[in-house]
N, C-alpha and C positions, 0 to 999 in steps of 0.2 A: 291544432294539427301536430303531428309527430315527425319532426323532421330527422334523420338520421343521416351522418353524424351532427349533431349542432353541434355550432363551434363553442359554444356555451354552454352549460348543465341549466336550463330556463331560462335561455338567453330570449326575447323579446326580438321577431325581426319585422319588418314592413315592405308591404310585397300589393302593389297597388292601390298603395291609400288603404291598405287593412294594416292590423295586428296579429300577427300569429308566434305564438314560443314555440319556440324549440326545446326537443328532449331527447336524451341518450335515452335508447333500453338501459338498461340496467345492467345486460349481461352486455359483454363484450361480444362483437362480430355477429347481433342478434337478427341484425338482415331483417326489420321487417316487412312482413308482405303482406298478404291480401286482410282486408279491412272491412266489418261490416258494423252496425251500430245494432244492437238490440233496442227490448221495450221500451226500455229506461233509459232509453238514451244518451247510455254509455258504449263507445269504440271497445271493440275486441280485434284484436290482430293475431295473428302467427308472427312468431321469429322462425325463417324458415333456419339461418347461422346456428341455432341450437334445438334442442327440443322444450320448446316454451310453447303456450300460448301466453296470450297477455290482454288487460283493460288499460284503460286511460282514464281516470276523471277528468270530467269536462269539464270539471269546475276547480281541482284544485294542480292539476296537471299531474298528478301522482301516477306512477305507472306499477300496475302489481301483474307479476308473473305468476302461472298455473305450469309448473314444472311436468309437462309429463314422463310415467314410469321408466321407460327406456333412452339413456343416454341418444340414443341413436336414430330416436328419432328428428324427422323433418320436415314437420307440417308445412305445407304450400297450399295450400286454400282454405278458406273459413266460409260457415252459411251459419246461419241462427234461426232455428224452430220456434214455432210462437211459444213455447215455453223457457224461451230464451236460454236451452240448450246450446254448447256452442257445439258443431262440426267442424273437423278438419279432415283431410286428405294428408296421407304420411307417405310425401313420396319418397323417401328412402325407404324403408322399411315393407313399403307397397300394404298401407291400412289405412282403412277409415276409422276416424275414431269421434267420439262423444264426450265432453268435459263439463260438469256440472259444475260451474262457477259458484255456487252457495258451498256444495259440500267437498269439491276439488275431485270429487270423483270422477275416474277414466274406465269408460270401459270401450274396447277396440274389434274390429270384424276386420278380417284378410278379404282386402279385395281379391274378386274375383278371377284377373286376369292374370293370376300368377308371376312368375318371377318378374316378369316384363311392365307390370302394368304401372307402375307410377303414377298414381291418382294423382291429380293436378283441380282445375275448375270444380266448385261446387256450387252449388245452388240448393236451396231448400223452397218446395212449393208443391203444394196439395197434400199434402201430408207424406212427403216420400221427399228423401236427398238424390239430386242428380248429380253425377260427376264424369269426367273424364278418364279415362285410362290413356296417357299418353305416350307408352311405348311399346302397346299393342300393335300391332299391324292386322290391319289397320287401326287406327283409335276406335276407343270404342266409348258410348256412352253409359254407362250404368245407373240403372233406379236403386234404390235400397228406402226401404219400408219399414221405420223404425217400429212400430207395432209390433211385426209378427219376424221382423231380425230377417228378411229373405232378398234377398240381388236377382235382379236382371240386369242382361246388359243385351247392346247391338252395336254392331259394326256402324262408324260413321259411315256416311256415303261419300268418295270422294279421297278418304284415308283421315281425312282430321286432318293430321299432322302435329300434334302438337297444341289443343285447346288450353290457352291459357286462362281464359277470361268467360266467367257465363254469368249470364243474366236473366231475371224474372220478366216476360213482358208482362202488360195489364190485364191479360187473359190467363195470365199464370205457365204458359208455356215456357221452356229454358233456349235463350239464345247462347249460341256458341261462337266465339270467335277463334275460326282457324288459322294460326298464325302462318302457316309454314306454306301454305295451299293458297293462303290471299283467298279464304275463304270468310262468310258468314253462315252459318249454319240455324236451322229453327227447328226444336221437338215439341212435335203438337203431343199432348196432351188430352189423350179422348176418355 
């Protein structure tokens, strides 16, 4: 697990009869955030503190960063395609973006809700990335269809507020968690 700040560069801690190390990012103030495991079961995370993505070996604890193009970016959510493409949400910047972990290539689409939109939550399932807009009013959900490069979105019901967190149920619909509403939210999928 990737504890930040560890008080140690691989310091070793115990935390209910487990073992877990700790590890700095790499870069300083790299804040990271949302976390998801590909095929190969290896961790990819965002640093949302800079414009990184990044892995973890799970075996040697090494952590290597995916720089992307623009300083100013701010990835805040990750998903992984079964071709263990990584997604992110740049919520500064207001982009969805694509980072091919083999060959470091970025390629990025302007989400759809303009200045405001703040991509936040992602989720990938059925062949299509779902995510958040979180400073649309109301929030709004957006499909995006890596195939054919094309966005939908819809107004949450309710406003969102705020989705920070989404998840795939077993039927492959995306759950939302609206933080700010003390809502749950579910998009079926037809």
């Amino acid at each position: 697990m990737v504890y930040g700040p560890a008080r140690q560069y691989g310091e070793t801690v115990r935390h209910q009869g487990r073992q877990h190390q700790a590890r700095d990012a790499p870069t300083s103030g790299a804040r990271p955030y949302g976390i998801e495991v590909n095929s190969e079961g290896i961790p990819f995370f965002v640093e949302f503190g800079t414009n990184n993505v990044a892995s973890i070996d799970p075996t040697t604890m090494q952590i290597r960063e995916y720089p992307l193009p623009d300083p100013g970016a701010r990835p805040r959510g990750v998903a992984i395609t079964q071709d263990n493409s990584i997604w992110y949400t740049d919520f500064a910047r207001l982009f969805l973006g694509r980072l091919d972990p083999t060959t470091g290539k970025v390629s990025e689409w302007q989400s759809p809700g303009g200045p405001r939109s703040q991509p936040y939550g992602i989720v990938a399932t059925k062949g299509a990335l779902w995510y958040s807009e979180s400073f649309t009013e109301p929030n709004t959900i957006v499909r995006f269809d890596p195939t054919s490069e094309t966005f939908q979105r819809w107004a949450i019901p309710g406003g969102g507020e705020i989705v920070r967190n989404t998840a795939v149920t077993g039927e492959g619909n995306v759950a939302l968690a609206n933080s700010l509403v003390n809502e749950v939210g579910l998009v079926e999928i037809k």
